[in-house]
C-alpha positions as CSV (number, residue, x, y, z in Angstrom):
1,X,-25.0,-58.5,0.6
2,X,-22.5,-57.8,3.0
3,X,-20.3,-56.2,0.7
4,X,-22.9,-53.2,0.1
5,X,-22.6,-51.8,3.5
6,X,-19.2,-50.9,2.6
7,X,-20.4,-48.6,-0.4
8,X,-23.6,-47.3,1.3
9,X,-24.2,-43.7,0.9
10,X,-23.0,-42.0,4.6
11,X,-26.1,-41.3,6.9
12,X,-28.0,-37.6,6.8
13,X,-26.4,-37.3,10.6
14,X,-22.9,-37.9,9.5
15,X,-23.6,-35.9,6.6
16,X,-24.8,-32.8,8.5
17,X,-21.7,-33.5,10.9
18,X,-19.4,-33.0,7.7
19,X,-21.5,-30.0,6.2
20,X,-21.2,-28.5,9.9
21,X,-17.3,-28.9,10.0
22,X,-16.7,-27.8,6.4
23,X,-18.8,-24.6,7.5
24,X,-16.6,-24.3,10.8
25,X,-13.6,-24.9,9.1
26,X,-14.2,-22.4,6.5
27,X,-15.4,-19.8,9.7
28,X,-11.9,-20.1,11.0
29,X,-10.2,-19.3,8.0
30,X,-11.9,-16.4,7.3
31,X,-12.0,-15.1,11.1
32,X,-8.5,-16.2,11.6
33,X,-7.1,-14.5,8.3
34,X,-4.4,-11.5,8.7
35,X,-6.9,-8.7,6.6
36,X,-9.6,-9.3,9.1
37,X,-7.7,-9.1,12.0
38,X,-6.3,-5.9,10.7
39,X,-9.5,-4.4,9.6
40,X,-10.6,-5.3,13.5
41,X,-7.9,-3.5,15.0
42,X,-8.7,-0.4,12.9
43,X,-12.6,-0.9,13.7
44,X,-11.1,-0.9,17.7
45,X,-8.9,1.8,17.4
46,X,-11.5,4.2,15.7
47,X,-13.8,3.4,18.3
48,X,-11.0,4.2,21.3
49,X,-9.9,7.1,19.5
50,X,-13.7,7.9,18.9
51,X,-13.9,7.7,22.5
52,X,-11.0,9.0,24.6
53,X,-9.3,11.8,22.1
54,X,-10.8,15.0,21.9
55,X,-11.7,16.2,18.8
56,X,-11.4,13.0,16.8
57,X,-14.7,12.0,15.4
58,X,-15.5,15.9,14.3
59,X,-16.3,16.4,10.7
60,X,-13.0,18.8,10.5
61,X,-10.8,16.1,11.7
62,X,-12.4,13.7,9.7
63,X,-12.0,15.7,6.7
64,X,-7.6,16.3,7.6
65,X,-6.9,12.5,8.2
66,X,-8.0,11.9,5.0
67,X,-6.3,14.7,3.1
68,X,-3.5,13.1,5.2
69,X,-4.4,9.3,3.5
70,X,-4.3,10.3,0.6
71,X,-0.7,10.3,-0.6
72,X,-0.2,7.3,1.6
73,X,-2.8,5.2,0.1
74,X,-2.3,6.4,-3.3
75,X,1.7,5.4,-3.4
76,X,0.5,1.9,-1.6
77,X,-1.2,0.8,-3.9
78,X,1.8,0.1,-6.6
79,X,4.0,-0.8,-3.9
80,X,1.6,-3.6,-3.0
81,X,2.0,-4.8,-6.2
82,X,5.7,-4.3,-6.8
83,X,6.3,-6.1,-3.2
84,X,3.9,-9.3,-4.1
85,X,6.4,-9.9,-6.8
86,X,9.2,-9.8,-4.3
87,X,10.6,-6.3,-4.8
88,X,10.5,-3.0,-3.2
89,X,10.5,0.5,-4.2
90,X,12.3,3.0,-1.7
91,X,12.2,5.8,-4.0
92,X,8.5,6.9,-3.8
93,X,8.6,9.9,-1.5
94,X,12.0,11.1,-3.1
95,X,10.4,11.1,-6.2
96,X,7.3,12.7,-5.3
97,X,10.0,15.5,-3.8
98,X,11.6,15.4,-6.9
99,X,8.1,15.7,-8.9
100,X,7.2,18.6,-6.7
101,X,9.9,20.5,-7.2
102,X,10.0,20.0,-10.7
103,X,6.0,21.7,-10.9
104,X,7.3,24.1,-8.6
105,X,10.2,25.0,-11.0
106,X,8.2,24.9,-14.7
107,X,5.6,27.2,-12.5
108,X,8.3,29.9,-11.8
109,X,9.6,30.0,-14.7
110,X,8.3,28.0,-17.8
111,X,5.3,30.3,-18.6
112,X,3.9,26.8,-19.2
113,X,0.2,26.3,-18.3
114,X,-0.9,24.3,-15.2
115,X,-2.5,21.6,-16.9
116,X,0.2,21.3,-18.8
117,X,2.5,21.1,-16.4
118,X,0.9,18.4,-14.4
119,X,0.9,16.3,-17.5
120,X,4.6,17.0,-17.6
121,X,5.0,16.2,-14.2
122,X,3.0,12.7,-14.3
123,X,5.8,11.6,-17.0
124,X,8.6,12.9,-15.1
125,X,7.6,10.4,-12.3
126,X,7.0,7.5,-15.2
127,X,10.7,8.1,-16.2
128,X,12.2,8.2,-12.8
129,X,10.1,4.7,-12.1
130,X,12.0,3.4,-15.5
131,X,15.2,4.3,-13.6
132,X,14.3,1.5,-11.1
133,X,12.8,-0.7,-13.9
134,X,15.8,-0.8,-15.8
135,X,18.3,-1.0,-13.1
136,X,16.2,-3.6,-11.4
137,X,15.2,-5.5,-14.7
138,X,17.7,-4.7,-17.1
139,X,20.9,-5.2,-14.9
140,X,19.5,-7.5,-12.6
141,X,20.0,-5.5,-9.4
142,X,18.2,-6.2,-6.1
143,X,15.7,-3.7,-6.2
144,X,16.6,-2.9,-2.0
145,X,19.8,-2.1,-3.3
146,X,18.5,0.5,-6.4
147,X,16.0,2.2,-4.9
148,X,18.1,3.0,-1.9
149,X,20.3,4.6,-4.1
150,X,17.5,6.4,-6.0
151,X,16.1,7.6,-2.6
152,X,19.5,9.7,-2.2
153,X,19.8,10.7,-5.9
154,X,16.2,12.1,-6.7
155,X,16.1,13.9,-3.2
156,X,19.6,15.3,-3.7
157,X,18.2,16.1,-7.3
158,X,15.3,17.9,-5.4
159,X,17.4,20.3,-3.8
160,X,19.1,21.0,-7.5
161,X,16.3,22.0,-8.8
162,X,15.0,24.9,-6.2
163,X,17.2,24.9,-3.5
164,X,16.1,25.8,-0.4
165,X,13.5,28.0,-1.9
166,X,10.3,27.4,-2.4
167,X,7.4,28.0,-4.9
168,X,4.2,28.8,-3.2
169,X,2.5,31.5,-5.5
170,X,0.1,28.4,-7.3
171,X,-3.7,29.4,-8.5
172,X,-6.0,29.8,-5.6
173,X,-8.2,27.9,-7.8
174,X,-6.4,24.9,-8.2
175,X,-4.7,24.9,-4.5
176,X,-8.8,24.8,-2.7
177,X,-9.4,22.2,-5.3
178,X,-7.2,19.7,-3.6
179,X,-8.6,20.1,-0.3
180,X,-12.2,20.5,-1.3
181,X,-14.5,18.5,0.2
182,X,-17.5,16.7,-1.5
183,X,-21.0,19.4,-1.0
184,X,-22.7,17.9,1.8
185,X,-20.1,15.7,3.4
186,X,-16.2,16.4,5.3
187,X,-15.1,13.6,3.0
188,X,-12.4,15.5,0.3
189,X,-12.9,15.4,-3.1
190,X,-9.3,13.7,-3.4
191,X,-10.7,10.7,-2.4
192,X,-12.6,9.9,-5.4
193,X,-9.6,9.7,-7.6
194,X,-7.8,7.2,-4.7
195,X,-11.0,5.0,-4.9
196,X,-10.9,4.8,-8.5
197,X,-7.2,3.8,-8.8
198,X,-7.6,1.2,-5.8
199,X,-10.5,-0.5,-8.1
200,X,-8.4,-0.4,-10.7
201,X,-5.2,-1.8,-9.0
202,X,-7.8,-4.3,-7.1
203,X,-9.0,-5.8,-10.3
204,X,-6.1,-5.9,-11.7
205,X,-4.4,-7.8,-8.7
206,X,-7.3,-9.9,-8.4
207,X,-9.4,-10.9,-10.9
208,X,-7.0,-10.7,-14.3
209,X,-4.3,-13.3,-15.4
210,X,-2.0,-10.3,-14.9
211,X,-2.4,-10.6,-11.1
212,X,-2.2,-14.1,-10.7
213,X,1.3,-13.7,-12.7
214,X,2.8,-11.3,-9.9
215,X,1.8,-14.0,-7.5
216,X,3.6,-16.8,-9.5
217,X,6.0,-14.5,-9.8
218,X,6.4,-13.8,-5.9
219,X,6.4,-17.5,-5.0
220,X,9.0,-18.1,-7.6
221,X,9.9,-15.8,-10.8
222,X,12.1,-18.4,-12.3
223,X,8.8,-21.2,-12.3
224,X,6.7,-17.8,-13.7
225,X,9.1,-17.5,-16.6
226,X,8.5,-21.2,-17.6
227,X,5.0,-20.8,-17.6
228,X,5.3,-18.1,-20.1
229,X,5.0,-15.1,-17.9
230,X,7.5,-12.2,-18.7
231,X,8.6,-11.2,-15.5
232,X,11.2,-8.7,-16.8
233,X,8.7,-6.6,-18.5
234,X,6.1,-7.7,-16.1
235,X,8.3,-5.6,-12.9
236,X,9.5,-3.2,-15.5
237,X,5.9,-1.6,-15.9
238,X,5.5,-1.7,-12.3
239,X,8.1,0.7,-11.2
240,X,7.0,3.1,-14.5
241,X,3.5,2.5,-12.9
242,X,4.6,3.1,-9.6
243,X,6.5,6.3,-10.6
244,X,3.6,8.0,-12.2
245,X,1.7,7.4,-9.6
246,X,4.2,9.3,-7.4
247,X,3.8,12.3,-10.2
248,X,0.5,12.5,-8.9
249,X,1.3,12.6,-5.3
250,X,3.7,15.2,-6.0
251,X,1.3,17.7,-7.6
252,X,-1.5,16.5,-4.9
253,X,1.2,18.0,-2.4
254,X,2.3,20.8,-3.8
255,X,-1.4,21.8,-4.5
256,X,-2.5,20.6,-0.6
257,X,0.3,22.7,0.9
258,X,0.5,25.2,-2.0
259,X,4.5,24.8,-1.5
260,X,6.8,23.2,-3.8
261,X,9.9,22.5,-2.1
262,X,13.0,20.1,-1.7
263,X,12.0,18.4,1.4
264,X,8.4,17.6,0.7
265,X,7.3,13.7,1.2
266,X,10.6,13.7,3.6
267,X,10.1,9.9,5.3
268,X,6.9,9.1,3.7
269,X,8.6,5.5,2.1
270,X,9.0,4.3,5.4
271,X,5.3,5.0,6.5
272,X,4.1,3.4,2.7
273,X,6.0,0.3,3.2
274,X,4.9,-0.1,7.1
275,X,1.1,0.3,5.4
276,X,1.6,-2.6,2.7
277,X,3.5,-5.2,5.0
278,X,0.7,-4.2,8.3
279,X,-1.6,-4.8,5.6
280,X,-0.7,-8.5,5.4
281,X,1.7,-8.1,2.5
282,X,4.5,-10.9,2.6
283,X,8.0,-8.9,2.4
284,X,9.3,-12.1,0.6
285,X,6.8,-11.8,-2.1
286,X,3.9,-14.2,-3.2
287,X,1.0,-13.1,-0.5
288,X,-1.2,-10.0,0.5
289,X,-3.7,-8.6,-0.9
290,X,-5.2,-5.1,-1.4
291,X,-8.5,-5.4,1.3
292,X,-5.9,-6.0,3.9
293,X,-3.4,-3.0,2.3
294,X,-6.5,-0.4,2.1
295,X,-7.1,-1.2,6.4
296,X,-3.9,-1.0,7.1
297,X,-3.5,2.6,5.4
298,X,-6.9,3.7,7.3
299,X,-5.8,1.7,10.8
300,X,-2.0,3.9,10.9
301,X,-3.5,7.0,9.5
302,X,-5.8,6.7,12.6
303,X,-3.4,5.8,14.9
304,X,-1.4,8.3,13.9
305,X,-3.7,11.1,14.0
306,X,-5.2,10.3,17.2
307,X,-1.8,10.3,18.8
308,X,-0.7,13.5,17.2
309,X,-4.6,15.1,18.6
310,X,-3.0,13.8,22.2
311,X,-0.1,16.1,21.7
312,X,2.4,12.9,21.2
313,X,5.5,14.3,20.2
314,X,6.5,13.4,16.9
315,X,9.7,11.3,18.1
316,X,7.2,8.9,19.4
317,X,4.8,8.9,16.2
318,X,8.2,7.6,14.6
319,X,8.9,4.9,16.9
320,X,5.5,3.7,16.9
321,X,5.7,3.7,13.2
322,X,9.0,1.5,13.5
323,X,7.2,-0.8,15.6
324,X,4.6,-1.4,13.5
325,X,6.5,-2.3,10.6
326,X,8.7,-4.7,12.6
327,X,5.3,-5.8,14.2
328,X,4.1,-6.5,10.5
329,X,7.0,-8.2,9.4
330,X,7.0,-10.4,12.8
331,X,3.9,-11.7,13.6
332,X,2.2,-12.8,10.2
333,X,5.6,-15.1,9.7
334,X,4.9,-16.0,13.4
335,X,1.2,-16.7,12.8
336,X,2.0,-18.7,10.0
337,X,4.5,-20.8,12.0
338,X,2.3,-21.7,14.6
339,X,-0.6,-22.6,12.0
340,X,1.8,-25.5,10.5
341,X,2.9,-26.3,13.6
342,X,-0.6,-27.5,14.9
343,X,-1.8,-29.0,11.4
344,X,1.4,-31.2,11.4
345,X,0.9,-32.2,15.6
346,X,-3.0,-33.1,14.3
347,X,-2.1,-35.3,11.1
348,X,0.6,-37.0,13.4
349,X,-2.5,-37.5,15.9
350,X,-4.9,-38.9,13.0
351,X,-2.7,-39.8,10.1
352,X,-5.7,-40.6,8.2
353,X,-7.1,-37.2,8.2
354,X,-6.4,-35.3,4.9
């Protein structure tokens, strides 16, 4: 009889202790993860902006930061993606220059119709992400390495293509379109078509086989190609994906400005990339998600337009761009340090504990 005390079911006190610990431990994961400290900040920095900068919470400034969103969140969303597999892809606001100037070119002098040539223009960006693919793919090039070199070329190609001219003469039609807001609200109509490709790139990412390959794939491509998945073709389809997408930030731009010229998107791959790794990203692949991508697109944008309503000079909207990337980068590795540090001090403390 002695024996059974040592298989007797645990007591409804300890069990409620272990239900309440489980519940606590789960709290702290949740509160203490990188997406909800990010979607904090931008919750706390809407509310100061909200607060202290003229002008920000009207329904006409509403309605400009997120005309201004939407090329950034748009070329995120491959480039979240492409960077959980452990690539990059520098090229994205060359090529939407390049895109641009292509519409602006088949406009002046194609005779083609508009519809048509934003099809066109969708494909052009397609083939200039298979550029990438195949030099990151098929040759086996860092993709760093390729896409800085594509950054130059397209945006050199830009140039080739108008000059320093530019095409402005677009439908009336087509150019209040772009920067038409839903009847009723100051939210743009543009947003609608962002919100449908970040549900499709979120269920992809999350909820398919396909995602949970670019995670494998992120962690380690070579233990991903054992397991069956093709990683070649895999980050192949990422850059096309990623290109076309930038095929549809071009005509967005050209249509928004009603200007097709060489410099447009000038600097935007630094602000993309500062978006995906503020969003909790890993820059070595293998983490991040798009919750945490999607705040840290609304948390700069907001930053960034609050500071520009405070007449910040634009040198300084660049450094505190810089900082936040390195900030990104930084303090997520740091974050995660520290976390192993103290579970390793607590199983020394109570080596029994799991």
């Amino acid at each position: 009889m002695a024996h059974d005390s040592l298989y007797a079911a645990p007591s409804s006190s300890s069990a409620e202790t272990e239900r309440r610990t489980g519940r606590l431990t789960g709290l702290r994961g949740v509160l203490g993860s990188w997406d909800v400290a990010v979607v904090v900040a931008l919750v706390v920095a809407a509310l100061l902006a909200g607060v202290s900068v003229e002008s920000f919470a009207t329904g006409r400034n509403v309605q400009f930061l997120l005309l201004d969103l939407v090329p950034l969140a748009m070329l995120a969303l491959p480039m979240t993606l492409i960077v959980i597999t452990g690539e990059i892809d520098l090229s994205v606001a060359s090529t939407v220059g390049l895109c641009s100037t292509v519409m602006g070119q088949l406009w002046l002098s194609s005779g083609l119709s508009l519809e048509l040539i934003c099809v066109l223009v969708v494909l052009l960006g397609a083939v200039l992400g298979a550029v990438n693919g195949v030099f990151v793919t098929g040759f086996g090039l860092p993709s760093l390495a390729v896409t800085i070199g594509t950054l130059a070329l397209y945006r050199g190609l830009s140039f080739v293509v108008l000059g320093d001219q530019a095409v402005a003469d677009f439908p009336a039609s087509w150019t209040a379109a772009a920067v038409r807001d839903i009847p009723g609200t100051s939210i743009p109509v543009a947003v609608l078509p962002v919100l449908l490709l970040a549900l499709v790139f979120g269920v992809v990412l999350h909820a398919t086989a396909a995602g949970r390959a670019l995670y494998a794939m992120g962690n380690n491509d070579q233990a991903a190609t054992f397991a069956g998945v093709s990683v070649a073709r895999t980050k192949f389809w990422l850059f096309v994906a990623s290109g076309a997408v930038c095929g549809l930030v071009g005509i967005f731009w050209t249509l928004r400005y009603a200007s097709a010229r060489g410099d447009n998107a000038t600097g935007l791959e630094l602000t993309v990339v500062t978006a995906v790794l503020l969003g909790g990203v890993s820059i070595f692949g293998g983490r991040g998600g798009l919750l945490g991508v999607v705040a840290g697109v609304l948390l700069l944008g907001v930053l960034r337009n609050a500071l520009q309503l405070a007449d910040v000079d634009a040198n300084a909207l660049t450094i505190v761009t810089g900082a936040l990337l390195v900030a990104s980068v930084v303090l997520p590795n740091a974050v995660a340090d520290v976390r192993a540090r103290l579970h390793r001090r607590r199983q020394r403390a109570n080596p029994v504990a799991p």
